[in-house]
Phi, psi and omega in degrees: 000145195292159158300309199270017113357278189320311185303298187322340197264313190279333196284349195257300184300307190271018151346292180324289184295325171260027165269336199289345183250017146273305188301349173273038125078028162241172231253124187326151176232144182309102190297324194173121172207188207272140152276108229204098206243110151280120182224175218307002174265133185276132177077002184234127147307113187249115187238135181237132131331091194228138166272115178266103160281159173216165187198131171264095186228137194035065174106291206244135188284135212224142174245131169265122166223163185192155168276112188286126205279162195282322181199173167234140200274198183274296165334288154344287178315268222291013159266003187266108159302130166252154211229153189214032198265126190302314183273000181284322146356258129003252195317333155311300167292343159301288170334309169300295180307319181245039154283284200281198300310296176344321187282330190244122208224168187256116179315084189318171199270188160272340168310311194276334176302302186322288206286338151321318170273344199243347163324342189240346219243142192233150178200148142230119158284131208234117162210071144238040159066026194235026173099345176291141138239349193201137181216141177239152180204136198209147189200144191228140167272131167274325185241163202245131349277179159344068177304343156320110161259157142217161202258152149219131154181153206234128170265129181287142161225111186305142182297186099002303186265331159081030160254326187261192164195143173282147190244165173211115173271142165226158201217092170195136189270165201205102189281065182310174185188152198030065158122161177261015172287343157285317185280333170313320177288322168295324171309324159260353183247359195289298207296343171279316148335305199277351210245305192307279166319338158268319132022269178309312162313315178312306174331297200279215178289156188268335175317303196300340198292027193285149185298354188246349172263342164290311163343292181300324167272009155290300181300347139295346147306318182308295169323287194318296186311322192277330159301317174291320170299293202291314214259300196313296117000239182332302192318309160326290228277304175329291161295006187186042161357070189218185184282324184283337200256319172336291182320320191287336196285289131033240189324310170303315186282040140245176204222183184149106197288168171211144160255108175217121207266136155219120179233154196245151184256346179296322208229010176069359198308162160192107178270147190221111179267156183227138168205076194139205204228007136274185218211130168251114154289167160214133158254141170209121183293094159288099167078022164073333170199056193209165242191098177246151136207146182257162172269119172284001207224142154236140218261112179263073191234156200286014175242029192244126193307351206248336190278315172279343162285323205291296193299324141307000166234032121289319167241085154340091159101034192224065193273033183232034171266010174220128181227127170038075139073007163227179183271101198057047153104348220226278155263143210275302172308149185262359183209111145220179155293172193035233190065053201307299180311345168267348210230291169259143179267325208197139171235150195021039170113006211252163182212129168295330149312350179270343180301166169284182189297303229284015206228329164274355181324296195287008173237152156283168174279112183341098196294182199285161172052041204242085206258312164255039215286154021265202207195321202243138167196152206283024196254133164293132178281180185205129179236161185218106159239160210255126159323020191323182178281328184287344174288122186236350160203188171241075172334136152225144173188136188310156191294336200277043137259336209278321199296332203225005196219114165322159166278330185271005153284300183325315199310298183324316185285321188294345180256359163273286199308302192293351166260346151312315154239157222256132169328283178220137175324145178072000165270135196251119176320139142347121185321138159285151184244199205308139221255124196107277284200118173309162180276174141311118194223130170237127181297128202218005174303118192325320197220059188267006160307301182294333157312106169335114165291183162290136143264177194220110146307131148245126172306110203257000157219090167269132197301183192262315193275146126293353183224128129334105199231068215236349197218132172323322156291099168321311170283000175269342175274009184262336187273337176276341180277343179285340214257320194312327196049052179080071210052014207246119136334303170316288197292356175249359140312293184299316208293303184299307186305359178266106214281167191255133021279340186311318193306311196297358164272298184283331184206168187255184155313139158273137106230140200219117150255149185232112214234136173229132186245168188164133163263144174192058165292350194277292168324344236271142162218072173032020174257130138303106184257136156303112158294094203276331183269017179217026173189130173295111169291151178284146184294146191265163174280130175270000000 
């Protein structure tokens, strides 16, 4: 019987069970619904089943989830040996019992969701009259800890006239993977690297100051940081084996892609580097009422066609340096930081198999086919696009928004929000449009063949809204709507309540920044305010 048979029939049998947990006055629940991965062969759908139980015991509301298998074979039956030995018995059913514990977790309230989503979240208001007016950043954890980081800090340049100073604001998220040790190290060192080279361009004839010598001096920022993680670091640590060159060491074994946003205020300019498989949106009001947004970023993974020519012609006569849409079979970004094991075999002579046991423990294993290295690398790709009056905000986010949210939804969402709340006092909300029902956003992004899809939650009684409309922060509100499966509630119920490491199966790290543009020089009084009503204080330390 197909799965989503299966899904039909139990979600059709446990009816039952969910009027009876609306009269105990608990909040309807998700019975069951479809997983649904479109992937890059056009027209063809790969679809997995997966089961959400649910239960009441001693009191208290209980969630089950397991993977529903398509069918058991025969073979199968008839190799499982019985066994009629009283303690083999025994232990079996001890082992069973606490396999389904293992399974089983508690249906958080709506209170404890609620505070789970808003535990990470920032807002700021910006008057300093430089084209920024607002920027919110929200983060939902999958893995304990985060591996996600992101960055804001805005750098001063002195003017031309030497009365004034130009701002070059930054923006950037760093999607870490197998440890949180890369993107922390990109979190305090990318923007100064990148601030240190530009420097030197700033430095020179202003003649010089071309939009393609600022390019370069990112990518050497980029470069420069990832050489000092991979070669430097590591290199130490190699030659010279302790608990201190280990920490420094750190960052080359775990990975991290990065996105980082530079918009200069002097020229509206907005450069956006990419190294990995996050994603930059721009929304923009066209003609007073009609909604584009484009991707400025292209998602740089081993199934995007222009990324498997270049490392195949870097590596020749390797047809397995690019394997099932990853880099040598293993990762999925085709460019990060760190990753030591895609990038050096060996530094001066030293191979991390030569270590003690207890010191290679904190490195991976060197993957198959690992012939030329590198394979991987921290150079950015850059798109520079111009900040005009129709551009009204910016998306930036690690891909697990991208797994579950269209570009022309976030917009949709991000324009469903702005009519609802006001940007900044005294900014007057957006006309509400049609009532339910995301607006019309047409994706106008240059190359959306190379983007990656959405996976898709589908509601299986699906509500009448499509969004979710509950929270000050914009970016906490595109992550409880990624979580929704078009407004359903239920689903960001289940979706939270599933503790980590298990969560990493349905969702990924979230961090989401959101940027708002505008002039409003006539107000600016060279200040940044903490937005209080769109950020969670932070907790005190004991």
């Amino acid at each position: 019987m197909p799965v989503s048979h299966q899904i039909a029939q139990w979600t059709k049998a446990t009816k039952g069970l969910s009027k009876c947990l609306n009269k105990l006055n608990t909040s309807t629940l998700l019975m069951a619904r479809r997983f649904i991965y479109v992937g890059p062969n056009k027209g063809k759908r790969a679809k997995l089943g997966r089961e959400l139980k649910y239960a009441i015991v001693g009191g208290t509301l209980l969630i089950s989830y397991s993977y529903m298998p398509g069918h058991l074979s025969a073979d199968t039956v008839k190799g499982i040996s019985q066994f009629s030995t009283s303690h083999v018995l025994a232990n079996a059913k001890a082992k069973k019992a606490s396999e389904s514990q293992s399974n089983v977790i508690s249906l958080l309230t709506e209170a404890e969701v609620n505070r789970r989503l808003h535990s990470m979240e920032q807002s700021y208001l910006v008057n300093r009259g430089s084209g920024i007016v607002r920027y919110d950043v929200s983060q939902l954890p999958s893995n304990v800890p985060i591996e996600d980081t992101h960055v804001e800090q805005i750098i001063t340049v002195p003017s031309e006239d030497a009365q004034s100073t130009d701002d070059l604001y930054f923006f950037g998220i760093f999607d870490g993977h197998a440890g949180p040790y890369t993107s922390a190290k990109l979190e305090t060192d990318l923007v100064p690297y990148v601030a240190r080279q530009l420097g030197l361009v700033y430095s020179k004839q202003t003649e010089l100051l071309t939009s393609d010598a600022i390019d370069n001096a990112i990518v050497e920022g980029f470069v420069q940081l990832d050489n000092e993680l991979v070669y430097n670091a590591l290199g130490t640590f190699l030659s010279a084996p302790s608990r201190e060159t280990l920490l420094e060491a750190l960052p080359a074994a775990s990975g991290s892609c990065a996105l980082l946003a530079l918009y200069d205020s002097k020229n509206s300019a907005l450069k956006i580097a990419l190294a990995g498989d996050s994603r930059a949106l721009v929304g923009r009001l066209e003609d007073g009422n009609k909604w584009t947004v484009e991707s400025l970023s292209l998602d740089q993974t081993g199934e995007r066609d222009s990324e498997v020519e270049r490392i195949k012609a870097e590596h020749p006569n390797e047809p397995d340096c690019i394997r099932n849409g990853r880099l040598l079979g293993s990762l999925q970004p085709s460019r990060a930081f760190g990753d030591c094991r895609f990038k050096v075999a060996s530094i001066n002579g030293n191979k991390i198999a030569d270590l003690p046991e207890h010191l290679q423990l904190h490195f991976r294993k060197e993957p198959k086919n690992l012939l030329t290295p590198p394979y991987l690398t921290a150079r950015p790709e850059i798109t520079t696009a111009h900040v005009g009056p129709t551009t009204k905000f910016m998306v930036m986010a690690s891909d697990g928004l991208f797994e579950l949210l269209s570009n022309e939804e976030i917009a949709g969402l991000v324009v469903k929000w702005m009519e609802a709340y006001p940007v900044k006092d005294g900014r007057s909300t957006l006309k509400p449009s049609t009532k339910g029902k995301l607006p019309p956003v047409t994706d106008i992004s240059p190359d959306k063949e190379s983007l990656r899809p959405q996976y898709k939650y589908e509601s299986p009684d699906k509500t009448e809204s499509e969004y979710l409309l509950e929270d000050a922060n914009v970016s906490t509100h595109l992550i409880r709507n990624a979580l929704s499966a078009g407004g359903d509630k239920r689903y960001v119920s289940s979706l939270i309540s599933i503790p980590s490491p298990k969560s990493r199966n349905y969702r990924d790290d979230l961090t989401v920044t959101v940027v708002f543009f505008g002039d409003e020089k006539e107000t600016a009084s060279d200040q940044i305010i903490l937005n209080h009503a769109a950020t969670t204080p932070a907790k005190p330390r004991l």
